[in-house]
C-alpha positions as CSV (number, residue, x, y, z in Angstrom):
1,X,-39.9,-91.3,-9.5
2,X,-37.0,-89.6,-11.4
3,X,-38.1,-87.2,-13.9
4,X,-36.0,-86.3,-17.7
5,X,-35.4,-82.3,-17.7
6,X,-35.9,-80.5,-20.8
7,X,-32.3,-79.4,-21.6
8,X,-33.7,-78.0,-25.2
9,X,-32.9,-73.8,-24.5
10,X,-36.1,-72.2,-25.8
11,X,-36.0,-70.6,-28.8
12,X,-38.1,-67.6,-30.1
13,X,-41.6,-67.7,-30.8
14,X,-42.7,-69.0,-34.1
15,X,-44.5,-66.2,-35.5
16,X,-41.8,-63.2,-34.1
17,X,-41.2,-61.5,-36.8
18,X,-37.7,-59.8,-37.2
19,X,-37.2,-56.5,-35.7
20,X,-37.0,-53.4,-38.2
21,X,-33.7,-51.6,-38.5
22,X,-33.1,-48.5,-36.3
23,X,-34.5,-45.5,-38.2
24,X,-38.1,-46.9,-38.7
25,X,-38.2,-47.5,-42.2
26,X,-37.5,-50.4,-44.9
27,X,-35.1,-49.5,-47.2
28,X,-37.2,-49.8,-51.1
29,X,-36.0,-52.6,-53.0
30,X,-34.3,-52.3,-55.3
31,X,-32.3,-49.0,-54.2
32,X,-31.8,-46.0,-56.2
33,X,-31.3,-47.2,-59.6
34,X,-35.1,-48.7,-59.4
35,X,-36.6,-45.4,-57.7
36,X,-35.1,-43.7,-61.0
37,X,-36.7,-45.8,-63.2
38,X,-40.0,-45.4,-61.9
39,X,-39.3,-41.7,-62.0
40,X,-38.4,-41.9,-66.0
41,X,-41.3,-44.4,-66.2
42,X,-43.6,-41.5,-65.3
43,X,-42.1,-38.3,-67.0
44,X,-42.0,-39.2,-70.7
45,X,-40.7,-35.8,-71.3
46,X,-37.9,-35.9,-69.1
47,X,-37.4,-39.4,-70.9
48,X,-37.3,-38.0,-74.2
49,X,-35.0,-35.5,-73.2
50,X,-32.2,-37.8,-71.8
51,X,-32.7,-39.9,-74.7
52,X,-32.5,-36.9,-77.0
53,X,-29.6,-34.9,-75.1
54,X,-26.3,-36.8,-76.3
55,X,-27.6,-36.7,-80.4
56,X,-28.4,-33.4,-80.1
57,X,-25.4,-32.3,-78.0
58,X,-23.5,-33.9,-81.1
59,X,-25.8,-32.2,-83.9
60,X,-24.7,-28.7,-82.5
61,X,-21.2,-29.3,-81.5
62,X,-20.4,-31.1,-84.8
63,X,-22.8,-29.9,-87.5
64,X,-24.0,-26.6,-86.2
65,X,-20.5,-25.7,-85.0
66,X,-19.0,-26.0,-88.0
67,X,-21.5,-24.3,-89.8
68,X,-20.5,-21.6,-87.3
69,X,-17.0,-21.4,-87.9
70,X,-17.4,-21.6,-92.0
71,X,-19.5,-18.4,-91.9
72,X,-16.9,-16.8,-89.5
73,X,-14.0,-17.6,-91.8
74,X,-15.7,-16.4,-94.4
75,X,-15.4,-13.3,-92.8
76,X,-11.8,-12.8,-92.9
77,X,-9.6,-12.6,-95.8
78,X,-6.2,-13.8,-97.5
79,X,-3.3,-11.2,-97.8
80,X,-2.8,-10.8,-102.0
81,X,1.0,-10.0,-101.7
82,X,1.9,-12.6,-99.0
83,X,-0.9,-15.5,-98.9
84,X,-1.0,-15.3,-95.2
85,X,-4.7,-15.3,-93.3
86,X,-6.0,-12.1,-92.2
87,X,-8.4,-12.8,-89.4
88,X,-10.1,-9.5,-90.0
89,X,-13.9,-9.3,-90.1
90,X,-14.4,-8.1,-93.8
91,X,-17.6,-8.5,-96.4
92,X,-15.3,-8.3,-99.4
93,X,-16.1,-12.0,-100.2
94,X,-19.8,-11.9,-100.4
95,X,-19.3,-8.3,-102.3
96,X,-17.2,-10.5,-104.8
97,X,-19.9,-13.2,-104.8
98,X,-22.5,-11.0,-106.0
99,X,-21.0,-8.4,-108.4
100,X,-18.5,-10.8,-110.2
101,X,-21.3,-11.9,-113.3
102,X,-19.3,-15.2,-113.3
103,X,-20.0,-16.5,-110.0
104,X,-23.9,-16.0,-110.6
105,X,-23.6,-17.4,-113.6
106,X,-22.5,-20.3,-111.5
107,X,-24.8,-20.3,-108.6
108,X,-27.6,-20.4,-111.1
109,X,-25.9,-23.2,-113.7
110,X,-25.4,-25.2,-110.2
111,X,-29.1,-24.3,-109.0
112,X,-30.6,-25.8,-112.5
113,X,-28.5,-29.1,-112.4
114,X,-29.5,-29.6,-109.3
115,X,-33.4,-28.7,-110.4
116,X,-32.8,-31.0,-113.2
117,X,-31.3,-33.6,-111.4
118,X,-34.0,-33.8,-108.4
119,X,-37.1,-33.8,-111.8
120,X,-35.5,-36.8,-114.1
121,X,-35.3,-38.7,-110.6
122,X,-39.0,-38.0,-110.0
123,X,-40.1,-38.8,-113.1
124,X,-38.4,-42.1,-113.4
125,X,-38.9,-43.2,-109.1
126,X,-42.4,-42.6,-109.3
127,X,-43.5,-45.1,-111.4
128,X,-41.0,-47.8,-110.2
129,X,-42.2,-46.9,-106.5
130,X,-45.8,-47.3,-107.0
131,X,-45.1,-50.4,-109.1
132,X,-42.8,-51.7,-105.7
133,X,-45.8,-50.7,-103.5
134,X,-48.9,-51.2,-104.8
135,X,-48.4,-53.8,-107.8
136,X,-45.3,-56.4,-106.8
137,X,-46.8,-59.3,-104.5
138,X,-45.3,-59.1,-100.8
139,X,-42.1,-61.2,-101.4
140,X,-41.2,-59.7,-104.4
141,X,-41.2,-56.4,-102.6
142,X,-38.3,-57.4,-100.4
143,X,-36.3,-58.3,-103.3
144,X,-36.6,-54.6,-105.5
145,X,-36.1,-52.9,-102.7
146,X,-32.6,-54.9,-102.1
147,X,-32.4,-54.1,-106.0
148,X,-32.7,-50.4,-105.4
149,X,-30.1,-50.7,-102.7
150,X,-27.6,-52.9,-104.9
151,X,-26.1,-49.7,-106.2
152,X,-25.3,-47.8,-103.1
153,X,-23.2,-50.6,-101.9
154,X,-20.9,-49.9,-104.9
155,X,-17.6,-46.7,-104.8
156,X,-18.9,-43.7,-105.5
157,X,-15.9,-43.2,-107.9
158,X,-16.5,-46.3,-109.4
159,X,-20.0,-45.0,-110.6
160,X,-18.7,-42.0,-112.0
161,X,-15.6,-43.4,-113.7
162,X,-17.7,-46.4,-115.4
163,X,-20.1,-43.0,-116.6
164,X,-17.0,-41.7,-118.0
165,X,-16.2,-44.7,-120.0
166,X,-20.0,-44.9,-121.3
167,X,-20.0,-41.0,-121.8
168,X,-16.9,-40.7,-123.6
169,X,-16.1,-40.0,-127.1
170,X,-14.9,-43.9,-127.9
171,X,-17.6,-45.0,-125.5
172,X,-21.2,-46.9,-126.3
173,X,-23.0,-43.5,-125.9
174,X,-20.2,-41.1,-126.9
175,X,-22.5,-37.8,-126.2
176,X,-18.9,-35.9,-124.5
177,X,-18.6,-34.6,-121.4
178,X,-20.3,-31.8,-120.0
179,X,-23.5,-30.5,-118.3
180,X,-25.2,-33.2,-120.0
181,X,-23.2,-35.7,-119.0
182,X,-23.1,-34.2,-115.4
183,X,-26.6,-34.2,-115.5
184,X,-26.8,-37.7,-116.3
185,X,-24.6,-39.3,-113.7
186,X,-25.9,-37.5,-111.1
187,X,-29.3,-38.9,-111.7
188,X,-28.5,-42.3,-111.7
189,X,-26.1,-41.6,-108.1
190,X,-29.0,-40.5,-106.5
191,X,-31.9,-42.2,-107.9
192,X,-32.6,-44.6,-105.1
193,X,-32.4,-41.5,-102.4
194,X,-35.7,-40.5,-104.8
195,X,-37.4,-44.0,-104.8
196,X,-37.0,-45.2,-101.2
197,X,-39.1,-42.2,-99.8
198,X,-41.7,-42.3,-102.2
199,X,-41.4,-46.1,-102.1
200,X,-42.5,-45.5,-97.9
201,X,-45.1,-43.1,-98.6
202,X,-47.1,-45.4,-101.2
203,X,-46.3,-47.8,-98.8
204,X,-48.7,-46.3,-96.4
205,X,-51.3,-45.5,-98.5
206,X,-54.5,-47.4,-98.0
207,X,-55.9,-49.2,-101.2
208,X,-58.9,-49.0,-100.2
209,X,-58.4,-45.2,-101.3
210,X,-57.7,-46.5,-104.3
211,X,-60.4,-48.5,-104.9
212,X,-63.7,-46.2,-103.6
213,X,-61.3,-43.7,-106.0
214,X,-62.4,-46.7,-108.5
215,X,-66.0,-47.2,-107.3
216,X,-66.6,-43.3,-107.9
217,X,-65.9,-43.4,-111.5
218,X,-62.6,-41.5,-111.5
219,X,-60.1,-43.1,-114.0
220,X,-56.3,-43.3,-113.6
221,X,-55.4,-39.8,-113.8
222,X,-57.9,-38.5,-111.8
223,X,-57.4,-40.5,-109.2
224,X,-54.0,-40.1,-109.4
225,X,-54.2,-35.9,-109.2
226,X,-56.7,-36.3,-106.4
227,X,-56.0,-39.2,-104.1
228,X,-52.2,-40.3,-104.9
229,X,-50.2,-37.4,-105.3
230,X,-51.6,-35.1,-102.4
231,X,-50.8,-37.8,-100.3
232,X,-47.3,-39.0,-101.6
233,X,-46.8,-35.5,-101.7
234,X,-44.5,-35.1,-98.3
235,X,-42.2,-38.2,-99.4
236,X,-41.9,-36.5,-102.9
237,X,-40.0,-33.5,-100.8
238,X,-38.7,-35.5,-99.0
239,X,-37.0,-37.1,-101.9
240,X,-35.7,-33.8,-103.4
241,X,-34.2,-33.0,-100.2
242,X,-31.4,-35.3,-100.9
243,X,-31.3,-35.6,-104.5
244,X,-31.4,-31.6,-104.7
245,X,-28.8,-30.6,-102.0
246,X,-26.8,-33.8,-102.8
247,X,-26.4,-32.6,-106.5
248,X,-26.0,-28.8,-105.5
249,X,-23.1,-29.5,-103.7
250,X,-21.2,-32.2,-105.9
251,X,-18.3,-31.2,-107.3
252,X,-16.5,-35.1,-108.0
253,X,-18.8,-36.0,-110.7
254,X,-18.4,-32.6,-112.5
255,X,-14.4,-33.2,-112.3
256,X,-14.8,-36.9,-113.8
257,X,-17.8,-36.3,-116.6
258,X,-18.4,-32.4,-116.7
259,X,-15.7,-31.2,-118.9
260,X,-14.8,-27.6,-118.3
261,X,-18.0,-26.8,-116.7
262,X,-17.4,-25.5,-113.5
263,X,-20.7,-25.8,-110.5
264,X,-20.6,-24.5,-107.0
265,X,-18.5,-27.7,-105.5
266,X,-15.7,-26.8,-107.9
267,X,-15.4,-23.0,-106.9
268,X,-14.6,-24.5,-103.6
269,X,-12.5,-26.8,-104.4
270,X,-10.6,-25.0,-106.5
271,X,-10.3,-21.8,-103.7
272,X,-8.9,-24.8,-100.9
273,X,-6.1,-26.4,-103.2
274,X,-4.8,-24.0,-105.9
275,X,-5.9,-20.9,-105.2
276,X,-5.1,-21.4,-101.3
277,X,-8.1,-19.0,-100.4
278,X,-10.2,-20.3,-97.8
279,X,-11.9,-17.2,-96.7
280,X,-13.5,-17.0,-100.5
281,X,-14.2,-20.8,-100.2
282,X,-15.8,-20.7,-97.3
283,X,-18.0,-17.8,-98.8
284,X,-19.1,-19.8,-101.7
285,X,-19.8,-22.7,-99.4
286,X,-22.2,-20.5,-98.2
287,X,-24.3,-20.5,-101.2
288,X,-25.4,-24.0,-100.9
289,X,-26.4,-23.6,-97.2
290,X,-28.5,-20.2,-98.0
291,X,-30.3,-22.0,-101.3
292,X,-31.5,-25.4,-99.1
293,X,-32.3,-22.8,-96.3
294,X,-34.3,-21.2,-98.4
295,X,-35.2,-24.0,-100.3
296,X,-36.6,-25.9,-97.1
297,X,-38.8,-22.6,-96.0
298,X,-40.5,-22.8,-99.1
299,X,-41.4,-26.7,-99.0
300,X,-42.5,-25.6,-95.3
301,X,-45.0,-23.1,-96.2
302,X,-46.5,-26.2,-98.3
303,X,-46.9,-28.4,-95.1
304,X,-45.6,-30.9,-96.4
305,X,-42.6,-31.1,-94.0
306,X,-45.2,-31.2,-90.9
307,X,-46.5,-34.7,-92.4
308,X,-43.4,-36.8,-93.2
């Protein structure tokens, strides 16, 4: 009886399961890009930190850098007879600053614009923010705030020009140029940097606040003193942030509608181009930087910086 041979060459067993590499261990999956993921995933500080690192590498190269080198220059001085920079460490320019009566006459004129300036913009965003937040319907909401925007998509220098036309003597307001008129334009350039921050902080305001204000018994101003404004309180600063150092440090809009009035911008200017005097420039640009340093430790002692 002639029997068939199994020619098949056996295979390997069904369940053998394929050897591990030399070494003993799986490589993870994944490789090193997933192991540092999980090790961000668990270190939120590290996180922060990376995600932090390249802003505020630019914030102190750019910004704080520059600050450095305006104080330094400020330092040195300009030769009288031959215009040439003397990179000398000197005071002279801050002695200058503060014994010449006309330059403090100027820090202070530039200090109450700017205080002016930062108060009509409070007086007329309040009530148009808390009509935005708490009285428009939702929809209608969307569109003043685009209507509050509107204005900063337009030139700068177109502002202040058509202000000039108004403000002019053959204009529809004809009141001249000067402080006034300074005053003026600047409160309408920066009137949406009031609104939008107080716009956010009524914004967050819970009406039921509002309302057990109501079922208490305390009417309007009351409850405004007590419930609204402590709490719209940080947005207000940090409204007057901008509109104060915005309007301390304009010197465009003083040029256009100011006359012959003469703020802290226009020192500057005026020391960079004609006068060809940076070191003094640089000084006066100083001024600015020491008021809103000053400016923002006061507002800190307040607290109201810790709760914006």
């Amino acid at each position: 009886m002639n029997t068939t041979a199994n020619t098949t060459p056996p295979g390997p067993p069904p369940s053998a399961a394929p050897s591990a590499p030399r070494g003993g261990t799986t490589p993870a999956p994944g490789g090193p890009r997933r192991r540092l993921a999980a090790i961000l995933h668990r270190r939120a500080r590290l996180r922060l930190s990376l995600l932090l690192s390249a802003p505020m590498l630019w914030l102190g190269v750019a910004y704080l850098g520059a600050l450095a080198a305006l104080f330094v220059s400020a330092l040195w001085r300009t030769d009288t007879f031959t215009g040439d920079l003397v990179r000398e460490l000197t005071w002279a320019n801050f002695r200058e600053l503060l014994t010449t009566e006309v330059y403090r006459t100027i820090a202070l004129r530039s200090v109450g614009v700017a205080a002016a300036v930062t108060l009509i913009d409070l007086v007329i965003a309040f009530p148009m923010a808390f009509a935005m937040a708490k009285l428009a319907p939702p929809r209608a909401q969307r569109w003043l705030v685009i209507a509050v925007l509107t204005p900063l998509w337009a030139s700068y220098l177109v502002k202040a020009y058509a202000w000039r036309v108004l403000l002019s003597a053959d204009g529809l307001l004809g009141w001249g140029y000067g402080l006034t008129a300074t005053i003026i334009t600047l409160s309408y350039l920066w009137l949406p940097y009031m609104i939008l921050p107080i716009y956010a902080g009524l914004e967050r305001l819970p009406n039921s606040l509002l309302e057990a204000a109501g079922d208490l018994g305390a009417r309007g101003r009351r409850t405004f003193r007590t419930v609204v404004w402590p709490l719209t309180f940080p947005a207000v600063v940090a409204g007057s942030i901008f509109t104060f150092s915005l309007s301390l440090g304009d010197y465009i809009t003083v040029k256009i509608v100011g006359g012959r009035s003469q703020l802290i911008g226009n020192v500057v200017y005026d020391n960079i181009g004609a006068a060809n005097n940076l070191p003094f420039a640089a000084a006066v640009a100083t001024v600015p930087v020491l008021i809103m340093l000053a400016y923002l430790a006061a507002v800190r002692r307040t607290g109201a910086l810790e709760n914006l």
